[in-house]
C-alpha positions as CSV (number, residue, x, y, z in Angstrom):
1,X,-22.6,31.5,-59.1
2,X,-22.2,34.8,-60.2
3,X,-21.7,34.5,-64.4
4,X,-18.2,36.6,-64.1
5,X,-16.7,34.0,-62.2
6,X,-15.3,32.4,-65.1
7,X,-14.0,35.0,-66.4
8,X,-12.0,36.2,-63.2
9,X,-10.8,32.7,-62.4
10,X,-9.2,33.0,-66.4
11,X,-7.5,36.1,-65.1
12,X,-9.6,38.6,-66.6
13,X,-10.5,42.3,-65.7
14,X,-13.3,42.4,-63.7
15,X,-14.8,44.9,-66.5
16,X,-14.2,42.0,-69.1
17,X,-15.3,39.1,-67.2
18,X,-18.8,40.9,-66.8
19,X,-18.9,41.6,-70.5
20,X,-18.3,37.5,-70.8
21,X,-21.1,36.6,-67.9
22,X,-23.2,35.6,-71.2
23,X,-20.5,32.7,-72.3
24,X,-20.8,31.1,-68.8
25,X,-24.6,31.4,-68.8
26,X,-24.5,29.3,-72.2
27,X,-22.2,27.1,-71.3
28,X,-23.8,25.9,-68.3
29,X,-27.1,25.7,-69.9
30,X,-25.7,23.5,-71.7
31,X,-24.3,21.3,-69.3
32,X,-27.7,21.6,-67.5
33,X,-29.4,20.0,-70.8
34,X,-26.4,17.3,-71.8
35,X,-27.1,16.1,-68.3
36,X,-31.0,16.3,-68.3
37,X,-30.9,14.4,-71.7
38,X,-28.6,11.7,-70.1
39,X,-30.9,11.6,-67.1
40,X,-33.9,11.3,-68.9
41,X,-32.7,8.3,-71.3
42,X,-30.9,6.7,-68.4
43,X,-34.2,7.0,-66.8
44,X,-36.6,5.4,-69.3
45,X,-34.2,2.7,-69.7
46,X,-32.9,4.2,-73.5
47,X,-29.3,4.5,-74.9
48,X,-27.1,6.8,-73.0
49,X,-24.0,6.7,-75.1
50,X,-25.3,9.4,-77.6
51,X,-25.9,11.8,-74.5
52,X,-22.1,10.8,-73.3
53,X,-20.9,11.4,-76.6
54,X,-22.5,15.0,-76.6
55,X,-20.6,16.0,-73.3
56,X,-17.4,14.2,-75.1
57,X,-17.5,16.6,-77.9
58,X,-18.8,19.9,-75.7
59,X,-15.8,19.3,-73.7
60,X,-13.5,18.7,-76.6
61,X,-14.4,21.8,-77.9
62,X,-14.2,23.5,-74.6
63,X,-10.6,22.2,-74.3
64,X,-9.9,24.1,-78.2
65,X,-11.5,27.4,-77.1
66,X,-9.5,27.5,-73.8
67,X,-6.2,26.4,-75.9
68,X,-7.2,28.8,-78.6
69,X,-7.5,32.2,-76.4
70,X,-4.7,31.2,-73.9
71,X,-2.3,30.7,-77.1
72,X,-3.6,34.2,-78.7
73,X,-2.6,35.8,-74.9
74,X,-6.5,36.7,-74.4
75,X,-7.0,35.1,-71.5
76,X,-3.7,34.3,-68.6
77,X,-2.1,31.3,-70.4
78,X,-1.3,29.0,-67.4
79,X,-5.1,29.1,-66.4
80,X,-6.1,29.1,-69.6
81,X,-4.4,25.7,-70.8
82,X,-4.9,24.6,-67.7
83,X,-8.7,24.7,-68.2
84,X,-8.1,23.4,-71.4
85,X,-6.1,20.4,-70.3
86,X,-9.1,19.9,-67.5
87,X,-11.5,20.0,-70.4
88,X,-9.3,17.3,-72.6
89,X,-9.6,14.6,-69.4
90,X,-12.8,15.0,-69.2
91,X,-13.4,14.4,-73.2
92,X,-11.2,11.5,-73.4
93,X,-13.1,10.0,-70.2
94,X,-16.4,10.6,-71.8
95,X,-15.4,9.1,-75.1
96,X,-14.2,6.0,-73.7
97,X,-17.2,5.9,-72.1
98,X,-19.8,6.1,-75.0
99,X,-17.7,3.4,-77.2
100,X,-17.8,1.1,-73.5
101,X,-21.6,2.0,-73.2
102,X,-22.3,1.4,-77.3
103,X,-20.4,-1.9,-76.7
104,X,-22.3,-3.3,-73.9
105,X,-25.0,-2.4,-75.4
106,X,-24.6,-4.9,-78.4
């Protein structure tokens, strides 16, 4: 995928989206190492609710970023809260995982 693409799909200029291809890069190499992490404990039979957690709180933060630049009119605000709202599921989901995985785990 083509780094911009984030940045377009938030409704920016093409000319600012390319100037943001770095975010998306970092973003998903993050996501590339929550879920190698998770992988890897799952894997070698180790606690995966710390990794779950992580993506919990990337995607929490995600979902303040998006609210905080669609609120200051930096990005279009229906896509931008959108994303932010998308982000928010997927937190809560993710935290209510960890505490189910912690628990089975006792």
């Amino acid at each position: 995928m083509n780094p911009a693409g984030l940045g377009k799909a938030l409704g920016l200029s093409d000319e600012r989206a390319k100037e943001a291809g770095w975010l998306a890069r970092l973003a998903g190499a993050r996501e590339i190492g929550i879920g190698l992490g998770t992988l890897a404990a799952w894997r070698a039979g180790a606690p995966t609710a710390g990794w779950v957690a992580a993506q919990a709180i990337s995607d929490g933060s995600d979902a303040v970023a998006f609210a905080v630049v669609a609120s200051q009119g930096k990005i279009s605000p229906a896509r931008g809260w959108g994303m932010g709202l998308f982000a928010l599921s997927g937190a809560v989901s993710e935290a209510l995982t960890a505490v189910a995985l912690r628990r089975s785990a006792r």
